[in-house]
N, CA, C and O atoms as CSV, one atom per row, in Angstrom:
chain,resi,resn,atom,element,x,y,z
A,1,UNK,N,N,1.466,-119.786,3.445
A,1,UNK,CA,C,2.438,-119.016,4.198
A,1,UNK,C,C,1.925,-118.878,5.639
A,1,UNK,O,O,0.749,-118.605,5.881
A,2,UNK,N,N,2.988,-119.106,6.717
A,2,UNK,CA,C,2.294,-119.205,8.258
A,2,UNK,C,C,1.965,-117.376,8.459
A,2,UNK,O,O,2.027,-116.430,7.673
A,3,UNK,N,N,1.725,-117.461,9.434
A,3,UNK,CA,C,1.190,-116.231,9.988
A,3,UNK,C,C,2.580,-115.285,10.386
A,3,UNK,O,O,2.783,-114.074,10.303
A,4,UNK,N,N,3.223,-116.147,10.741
A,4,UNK,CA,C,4.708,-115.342,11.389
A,4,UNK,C,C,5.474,-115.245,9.969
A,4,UNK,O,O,6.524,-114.615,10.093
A,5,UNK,N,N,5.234,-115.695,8.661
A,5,UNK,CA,C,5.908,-115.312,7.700
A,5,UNK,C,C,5.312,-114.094,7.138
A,5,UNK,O,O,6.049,-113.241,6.643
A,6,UNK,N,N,4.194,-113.962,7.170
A,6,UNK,CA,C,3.316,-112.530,6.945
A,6,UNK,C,C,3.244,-111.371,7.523
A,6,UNK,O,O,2.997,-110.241,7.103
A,7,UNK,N,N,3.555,-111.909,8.803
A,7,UNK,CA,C,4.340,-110.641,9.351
A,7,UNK,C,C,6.002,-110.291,8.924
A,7,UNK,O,O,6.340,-109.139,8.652
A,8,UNK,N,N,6.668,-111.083,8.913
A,8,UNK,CA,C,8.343,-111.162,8.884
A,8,UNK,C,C,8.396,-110.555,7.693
A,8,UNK,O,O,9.339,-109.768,7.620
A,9,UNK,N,N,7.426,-110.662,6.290
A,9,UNK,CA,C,7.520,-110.236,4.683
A,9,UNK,C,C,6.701,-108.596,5.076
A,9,UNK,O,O,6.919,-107.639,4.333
A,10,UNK,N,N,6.063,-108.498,5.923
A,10,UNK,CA,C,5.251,-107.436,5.811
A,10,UNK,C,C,6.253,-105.998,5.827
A,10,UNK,O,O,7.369,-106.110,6.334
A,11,UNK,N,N,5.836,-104.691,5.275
A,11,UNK,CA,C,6.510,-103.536,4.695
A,11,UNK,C,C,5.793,-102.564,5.148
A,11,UNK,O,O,4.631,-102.967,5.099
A,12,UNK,N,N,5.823,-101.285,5.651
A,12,UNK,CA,C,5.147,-100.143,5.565
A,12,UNK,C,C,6.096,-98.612,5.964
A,12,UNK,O,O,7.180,-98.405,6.510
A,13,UNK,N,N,5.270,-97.941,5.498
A,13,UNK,CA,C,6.177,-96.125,5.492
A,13,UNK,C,C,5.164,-95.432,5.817
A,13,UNK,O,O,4.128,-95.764,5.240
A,14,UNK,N,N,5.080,-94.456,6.645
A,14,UNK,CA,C,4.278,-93.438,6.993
A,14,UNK,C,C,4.725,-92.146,6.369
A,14,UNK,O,O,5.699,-91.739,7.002
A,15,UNK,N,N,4.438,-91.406,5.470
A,15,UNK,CA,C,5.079,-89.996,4.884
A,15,UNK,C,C,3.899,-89.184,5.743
A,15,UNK,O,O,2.818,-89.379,6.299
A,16,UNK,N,N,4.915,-88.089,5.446
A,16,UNK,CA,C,4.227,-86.627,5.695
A,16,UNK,C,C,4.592,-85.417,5.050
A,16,UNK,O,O,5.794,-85.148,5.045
A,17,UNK,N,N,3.812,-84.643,4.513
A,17,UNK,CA,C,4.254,-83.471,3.502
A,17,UNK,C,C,3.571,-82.250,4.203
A,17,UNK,O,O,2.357,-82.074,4.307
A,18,UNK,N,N,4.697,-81.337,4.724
A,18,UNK,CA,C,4.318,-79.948,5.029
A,18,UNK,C,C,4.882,-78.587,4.204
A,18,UNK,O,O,6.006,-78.098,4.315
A,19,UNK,N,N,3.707,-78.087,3.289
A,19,UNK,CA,C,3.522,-76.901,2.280
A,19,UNK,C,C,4.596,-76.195,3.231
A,19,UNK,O,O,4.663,-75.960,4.437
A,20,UNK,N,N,5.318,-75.993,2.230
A,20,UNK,CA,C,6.383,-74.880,2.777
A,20,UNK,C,C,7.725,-75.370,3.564
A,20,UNK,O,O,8.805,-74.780,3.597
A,21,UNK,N,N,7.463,-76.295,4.031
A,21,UNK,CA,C,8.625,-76.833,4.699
A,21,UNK,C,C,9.563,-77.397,4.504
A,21,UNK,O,O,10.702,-77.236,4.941
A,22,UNK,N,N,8.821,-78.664,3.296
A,22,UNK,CA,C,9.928,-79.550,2.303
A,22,UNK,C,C,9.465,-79.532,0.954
A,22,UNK,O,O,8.511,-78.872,0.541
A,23,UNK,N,N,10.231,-80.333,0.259
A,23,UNK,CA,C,9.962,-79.795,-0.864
A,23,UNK,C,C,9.268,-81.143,-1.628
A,23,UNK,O,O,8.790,-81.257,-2.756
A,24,UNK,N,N,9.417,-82.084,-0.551
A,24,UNK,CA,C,8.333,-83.185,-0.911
A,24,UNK,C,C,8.265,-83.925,0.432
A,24,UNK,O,O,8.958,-83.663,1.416
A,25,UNK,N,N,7.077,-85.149,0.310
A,25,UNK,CA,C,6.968,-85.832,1.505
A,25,UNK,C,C,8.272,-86.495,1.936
A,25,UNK,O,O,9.244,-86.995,1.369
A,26,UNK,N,N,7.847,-86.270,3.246
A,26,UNK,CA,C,9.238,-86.731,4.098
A,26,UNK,C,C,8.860,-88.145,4.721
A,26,UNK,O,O,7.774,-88.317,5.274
A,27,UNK,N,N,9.890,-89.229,4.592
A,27,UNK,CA,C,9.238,-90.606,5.006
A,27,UNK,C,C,9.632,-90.006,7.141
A,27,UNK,O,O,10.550,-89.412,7.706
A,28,UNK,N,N,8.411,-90.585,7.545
A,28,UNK,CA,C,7.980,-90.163,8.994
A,28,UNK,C,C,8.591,-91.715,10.226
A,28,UNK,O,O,8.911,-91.657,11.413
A,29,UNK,N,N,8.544,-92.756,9.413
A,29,UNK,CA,C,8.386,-94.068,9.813
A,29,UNK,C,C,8.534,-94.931,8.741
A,29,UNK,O,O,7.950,-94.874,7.659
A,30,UNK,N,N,9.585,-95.957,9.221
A,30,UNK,CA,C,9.603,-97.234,8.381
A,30,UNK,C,C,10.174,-98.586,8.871
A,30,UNK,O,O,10.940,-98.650,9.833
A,31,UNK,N,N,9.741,-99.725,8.121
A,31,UNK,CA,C,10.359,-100.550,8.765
A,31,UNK,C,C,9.919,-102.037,7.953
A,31,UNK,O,O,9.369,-101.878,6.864
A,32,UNK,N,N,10.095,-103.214,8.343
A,32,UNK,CA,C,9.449,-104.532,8.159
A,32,UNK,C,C,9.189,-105.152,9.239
A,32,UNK,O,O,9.618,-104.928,10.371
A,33,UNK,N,N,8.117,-106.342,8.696
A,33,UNK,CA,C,8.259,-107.227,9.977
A,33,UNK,C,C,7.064,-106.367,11.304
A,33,UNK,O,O,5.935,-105.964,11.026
A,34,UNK,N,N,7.405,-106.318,12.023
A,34,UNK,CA,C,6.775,-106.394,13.565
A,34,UNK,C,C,6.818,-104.603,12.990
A,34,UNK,O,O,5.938,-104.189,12.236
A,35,UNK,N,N,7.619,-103.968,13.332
A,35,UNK,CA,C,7.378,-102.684,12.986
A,35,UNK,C,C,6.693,-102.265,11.656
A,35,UNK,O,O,6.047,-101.262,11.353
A,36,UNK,N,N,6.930,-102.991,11.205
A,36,UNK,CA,C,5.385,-102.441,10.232
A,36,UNK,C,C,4.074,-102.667,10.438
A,36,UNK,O,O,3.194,-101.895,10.056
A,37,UNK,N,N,3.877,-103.718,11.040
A,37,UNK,CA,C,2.653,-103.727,11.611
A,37,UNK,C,C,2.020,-102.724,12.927
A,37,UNK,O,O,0.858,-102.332,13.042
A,38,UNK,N,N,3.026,-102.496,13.726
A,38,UNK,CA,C,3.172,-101.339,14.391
A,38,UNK,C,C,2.704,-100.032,13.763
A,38,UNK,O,O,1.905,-99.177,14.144
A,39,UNK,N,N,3.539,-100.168,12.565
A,39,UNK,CA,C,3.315,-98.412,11.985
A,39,UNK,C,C,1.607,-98.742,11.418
A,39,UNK,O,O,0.812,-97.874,11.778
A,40,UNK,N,N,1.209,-99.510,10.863
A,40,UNK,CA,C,-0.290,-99.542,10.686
A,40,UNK,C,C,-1.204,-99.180,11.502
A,40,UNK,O,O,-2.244,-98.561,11.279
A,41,UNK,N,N,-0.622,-99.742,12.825
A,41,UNK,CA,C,-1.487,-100.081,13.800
A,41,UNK,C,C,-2.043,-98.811,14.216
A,41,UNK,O,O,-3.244,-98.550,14.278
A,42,UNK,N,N,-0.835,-97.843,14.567
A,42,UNK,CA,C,-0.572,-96.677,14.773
A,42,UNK,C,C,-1.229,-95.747,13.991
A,42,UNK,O,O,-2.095,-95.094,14.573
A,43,UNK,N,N,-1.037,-95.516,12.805
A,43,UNK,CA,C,-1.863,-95.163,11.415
A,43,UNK,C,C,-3.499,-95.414,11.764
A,43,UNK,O,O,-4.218,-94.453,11.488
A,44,UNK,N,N,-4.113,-96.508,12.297
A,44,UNK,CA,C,-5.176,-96.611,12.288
A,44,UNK,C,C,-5.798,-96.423,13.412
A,44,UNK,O,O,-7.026,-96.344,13.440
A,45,UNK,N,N,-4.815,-96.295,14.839
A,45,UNK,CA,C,-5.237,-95.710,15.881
A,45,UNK,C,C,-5.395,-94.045,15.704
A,45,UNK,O,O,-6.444,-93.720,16.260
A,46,UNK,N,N,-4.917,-93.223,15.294
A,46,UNK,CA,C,-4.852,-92.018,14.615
A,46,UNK,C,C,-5.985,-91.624,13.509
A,46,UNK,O,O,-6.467,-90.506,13.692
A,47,UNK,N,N,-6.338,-92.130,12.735
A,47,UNK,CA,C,-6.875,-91.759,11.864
A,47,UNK,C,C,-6.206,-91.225,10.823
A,47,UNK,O,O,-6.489,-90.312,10.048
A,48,UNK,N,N,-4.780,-92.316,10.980
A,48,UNK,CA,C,-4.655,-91.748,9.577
A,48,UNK,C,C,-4.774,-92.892,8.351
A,48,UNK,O,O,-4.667,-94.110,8.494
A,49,UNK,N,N,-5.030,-92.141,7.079
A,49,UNK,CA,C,-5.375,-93.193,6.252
A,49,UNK,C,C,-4.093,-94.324,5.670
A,49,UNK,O,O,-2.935,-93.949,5.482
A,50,UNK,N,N,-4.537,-95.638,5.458
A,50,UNK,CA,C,-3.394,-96.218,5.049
A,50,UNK,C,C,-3.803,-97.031,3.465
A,50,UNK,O,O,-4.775,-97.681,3.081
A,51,UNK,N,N,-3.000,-96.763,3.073
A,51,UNK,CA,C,-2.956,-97.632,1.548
A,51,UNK,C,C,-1.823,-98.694,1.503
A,51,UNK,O,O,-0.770,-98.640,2.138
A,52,UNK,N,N,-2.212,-99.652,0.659
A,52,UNK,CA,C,-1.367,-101.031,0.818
A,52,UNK,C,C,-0.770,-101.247,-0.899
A,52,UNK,O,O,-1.427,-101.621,-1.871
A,53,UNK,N,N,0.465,-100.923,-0.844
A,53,UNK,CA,C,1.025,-101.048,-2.021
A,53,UNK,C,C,2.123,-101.669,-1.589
A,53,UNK,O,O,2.674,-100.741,-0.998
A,54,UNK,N,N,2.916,-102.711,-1.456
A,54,UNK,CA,C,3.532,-104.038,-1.463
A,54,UNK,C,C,5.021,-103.324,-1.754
A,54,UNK,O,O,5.894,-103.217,-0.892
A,55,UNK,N,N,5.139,-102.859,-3.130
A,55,UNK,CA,C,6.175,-102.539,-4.268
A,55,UNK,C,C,6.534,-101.406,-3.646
A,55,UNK,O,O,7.721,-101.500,-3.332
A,56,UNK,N,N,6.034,-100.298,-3.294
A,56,UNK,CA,C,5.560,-99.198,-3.199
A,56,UNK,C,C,6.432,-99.155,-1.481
A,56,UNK,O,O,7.396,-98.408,-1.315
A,57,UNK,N,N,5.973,-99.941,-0.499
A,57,UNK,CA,C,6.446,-100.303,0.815
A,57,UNK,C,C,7.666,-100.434,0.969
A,57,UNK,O,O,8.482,-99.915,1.730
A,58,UNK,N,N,7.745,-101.491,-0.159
A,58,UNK,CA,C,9.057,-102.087,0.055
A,58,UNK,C,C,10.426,-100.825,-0.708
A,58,UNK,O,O,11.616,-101.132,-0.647
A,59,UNK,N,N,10.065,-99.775,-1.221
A,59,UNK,CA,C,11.009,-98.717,-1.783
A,59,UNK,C,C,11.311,-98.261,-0.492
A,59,UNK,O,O,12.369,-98.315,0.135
A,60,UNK,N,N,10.108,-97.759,-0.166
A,60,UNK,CA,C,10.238,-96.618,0.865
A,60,UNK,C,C,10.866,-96.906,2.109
A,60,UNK,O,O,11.529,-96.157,2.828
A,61,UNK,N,N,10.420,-98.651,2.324
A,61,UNK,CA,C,11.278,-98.940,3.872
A,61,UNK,C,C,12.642,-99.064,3.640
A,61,UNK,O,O,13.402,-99.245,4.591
A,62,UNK,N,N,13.079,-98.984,2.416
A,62,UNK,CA,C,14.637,-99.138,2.680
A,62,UNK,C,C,15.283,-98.082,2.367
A,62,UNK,O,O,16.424,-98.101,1.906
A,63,UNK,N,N,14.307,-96.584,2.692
A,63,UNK,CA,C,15.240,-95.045,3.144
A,63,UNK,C,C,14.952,-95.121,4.294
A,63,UNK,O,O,14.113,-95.874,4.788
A,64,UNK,N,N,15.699,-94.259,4.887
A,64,UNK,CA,C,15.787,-93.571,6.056
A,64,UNK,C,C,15.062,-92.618,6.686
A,64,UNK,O,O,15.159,-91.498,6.186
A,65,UNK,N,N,14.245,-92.746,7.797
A,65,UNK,CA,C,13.151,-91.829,7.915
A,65,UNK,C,C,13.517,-90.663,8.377
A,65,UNK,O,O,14.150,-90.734,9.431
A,66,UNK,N,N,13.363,-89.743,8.012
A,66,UNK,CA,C,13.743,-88.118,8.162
A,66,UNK,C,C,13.610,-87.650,6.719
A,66,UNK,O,O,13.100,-86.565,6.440
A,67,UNK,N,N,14.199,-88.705,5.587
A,67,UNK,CA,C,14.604,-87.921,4.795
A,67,UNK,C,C,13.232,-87.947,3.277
A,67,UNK,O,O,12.656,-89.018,3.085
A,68,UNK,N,N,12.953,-86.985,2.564
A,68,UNK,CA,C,12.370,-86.549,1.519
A,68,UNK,C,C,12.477,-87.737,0.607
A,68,UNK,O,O,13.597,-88.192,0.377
A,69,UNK,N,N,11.185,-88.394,-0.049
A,69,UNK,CA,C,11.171,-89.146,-1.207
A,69,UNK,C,C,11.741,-88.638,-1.869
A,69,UNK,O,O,12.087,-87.459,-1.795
A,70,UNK,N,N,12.140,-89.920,-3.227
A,70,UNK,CA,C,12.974,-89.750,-4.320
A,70,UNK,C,C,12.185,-89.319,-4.978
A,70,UNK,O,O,10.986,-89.458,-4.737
A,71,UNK,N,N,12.757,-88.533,-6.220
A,71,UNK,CA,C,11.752,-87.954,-6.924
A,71,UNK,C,C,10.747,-88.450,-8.228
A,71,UNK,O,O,9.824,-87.940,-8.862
A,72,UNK,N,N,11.563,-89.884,-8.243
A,72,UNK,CA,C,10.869,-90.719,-8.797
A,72,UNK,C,C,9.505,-91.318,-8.678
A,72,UNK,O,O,8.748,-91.860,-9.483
A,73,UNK,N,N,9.444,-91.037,-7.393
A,73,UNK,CA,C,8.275,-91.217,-6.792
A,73,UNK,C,C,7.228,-90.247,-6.162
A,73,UNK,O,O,6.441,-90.585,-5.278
A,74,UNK,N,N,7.305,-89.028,-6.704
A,74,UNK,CA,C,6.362,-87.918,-6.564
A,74,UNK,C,C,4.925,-88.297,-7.421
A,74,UNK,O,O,3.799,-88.013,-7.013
A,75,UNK,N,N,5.181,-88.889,-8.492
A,75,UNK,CA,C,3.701,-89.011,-9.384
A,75,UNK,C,C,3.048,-89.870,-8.434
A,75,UNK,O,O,1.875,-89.762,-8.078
A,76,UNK,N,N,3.886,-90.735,-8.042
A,76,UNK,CA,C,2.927,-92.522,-7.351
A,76,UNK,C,C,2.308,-91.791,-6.026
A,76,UNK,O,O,1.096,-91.781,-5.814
A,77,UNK,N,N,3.102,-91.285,-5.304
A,77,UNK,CA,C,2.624,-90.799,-4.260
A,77,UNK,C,C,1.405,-89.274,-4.607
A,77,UNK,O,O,0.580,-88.850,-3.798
A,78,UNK,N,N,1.599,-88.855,-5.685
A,78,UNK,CA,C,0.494,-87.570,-5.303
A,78,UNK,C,C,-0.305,-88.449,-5.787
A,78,UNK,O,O,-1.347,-88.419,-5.132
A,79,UNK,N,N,-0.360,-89.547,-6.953
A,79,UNK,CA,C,-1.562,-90.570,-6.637
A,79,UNK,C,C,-2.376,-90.886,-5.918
A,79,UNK,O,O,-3.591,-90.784,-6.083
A,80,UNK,N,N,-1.598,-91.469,-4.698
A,80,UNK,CA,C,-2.461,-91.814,-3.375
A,80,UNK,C,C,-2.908,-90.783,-2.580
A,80,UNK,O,O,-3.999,-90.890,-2.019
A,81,UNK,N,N,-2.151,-89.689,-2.435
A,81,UNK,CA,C,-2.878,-88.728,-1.630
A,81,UNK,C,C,-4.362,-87.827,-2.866
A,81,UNK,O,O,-5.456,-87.423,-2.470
A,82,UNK,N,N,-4.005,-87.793,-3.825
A,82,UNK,CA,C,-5.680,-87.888,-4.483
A,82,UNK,C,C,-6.290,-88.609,-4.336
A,82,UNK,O,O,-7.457,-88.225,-4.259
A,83,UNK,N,N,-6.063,-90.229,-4.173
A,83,UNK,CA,C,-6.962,-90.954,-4.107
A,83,UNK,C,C,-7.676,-90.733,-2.841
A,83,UNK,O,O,-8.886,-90.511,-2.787
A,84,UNK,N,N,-6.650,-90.822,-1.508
A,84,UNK,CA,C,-7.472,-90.352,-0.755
A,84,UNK,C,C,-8.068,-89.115,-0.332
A,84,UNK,O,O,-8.721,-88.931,0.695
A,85,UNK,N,N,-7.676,-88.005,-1.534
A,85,UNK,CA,C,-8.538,-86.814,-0.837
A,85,UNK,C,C,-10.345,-87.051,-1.054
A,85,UNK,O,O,-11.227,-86.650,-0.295
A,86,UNK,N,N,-10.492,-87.783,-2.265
A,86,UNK,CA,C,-11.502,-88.225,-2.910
A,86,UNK,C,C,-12.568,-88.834,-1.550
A,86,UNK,O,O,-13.784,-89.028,-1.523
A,87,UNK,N,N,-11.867,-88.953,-0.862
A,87,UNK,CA,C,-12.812,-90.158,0.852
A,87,UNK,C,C,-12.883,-89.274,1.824
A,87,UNK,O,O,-13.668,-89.420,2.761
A,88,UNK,N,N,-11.870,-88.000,1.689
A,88,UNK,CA,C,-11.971,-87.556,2.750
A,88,UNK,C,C,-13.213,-86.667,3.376
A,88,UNK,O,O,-14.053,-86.244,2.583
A,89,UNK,N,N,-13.315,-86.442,4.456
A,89,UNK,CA,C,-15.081,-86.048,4.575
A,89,UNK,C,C,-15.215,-84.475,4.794
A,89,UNK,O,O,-14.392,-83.611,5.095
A,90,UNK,N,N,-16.360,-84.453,4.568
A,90,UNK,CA,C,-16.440,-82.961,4.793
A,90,UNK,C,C,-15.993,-82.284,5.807
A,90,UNK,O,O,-16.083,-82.874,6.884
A,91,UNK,N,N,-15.438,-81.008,5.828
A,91,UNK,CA,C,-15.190,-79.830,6.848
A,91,UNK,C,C,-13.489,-79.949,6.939
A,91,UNK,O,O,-12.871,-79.092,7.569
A,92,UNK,N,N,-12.758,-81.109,6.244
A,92,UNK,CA,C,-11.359,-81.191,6.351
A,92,UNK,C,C,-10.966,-80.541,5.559
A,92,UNK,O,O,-9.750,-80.416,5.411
């Protein structure tokens, strides 16, 4: 696969969940292609953490960002945010 097809297939979502505010994570950013690589990029200029789930990408980029995951997807996602609380470093 060329390089410009790996980008063009590429997927990503940025969520964010604020206690009290919603009642689950809210997708922040989404997209394919060039903007997903963007939203990584971004993600990793920040510090924020990114996980690469393909299946997982490809749900989320095709809502609308503002709005609250499905609820189908509350287990998968408090998944990953355990997984990464597990890395996260001291004093956070």
């Amino acid at each position: 696969m060329s390089e410009f097809n790996k980008v063009l297939n590429k997927k990503a979502a940025a969520l964010r969940y604020e206690e009290g505010r919603s009642a689950a994570p809210v997708i922040v950013a989404c997209g394919s292609g060039y903007m997903a690589e963007k939203i990584v990029e971004m993600a990793g200029q920040n510090g924020v953490p990114v996980y690469e789930d393909n299946s997982l990408a490809t749900v989320l980029s095709q809502l609308e960002a503002g709005s609250e995951i499905p609820q189908e997807l509350y287990q998968t996602v408090v998944d990953i945010y355990a997984y990464f609380l597990q890395f996260a470093p001291e004093g956070k």
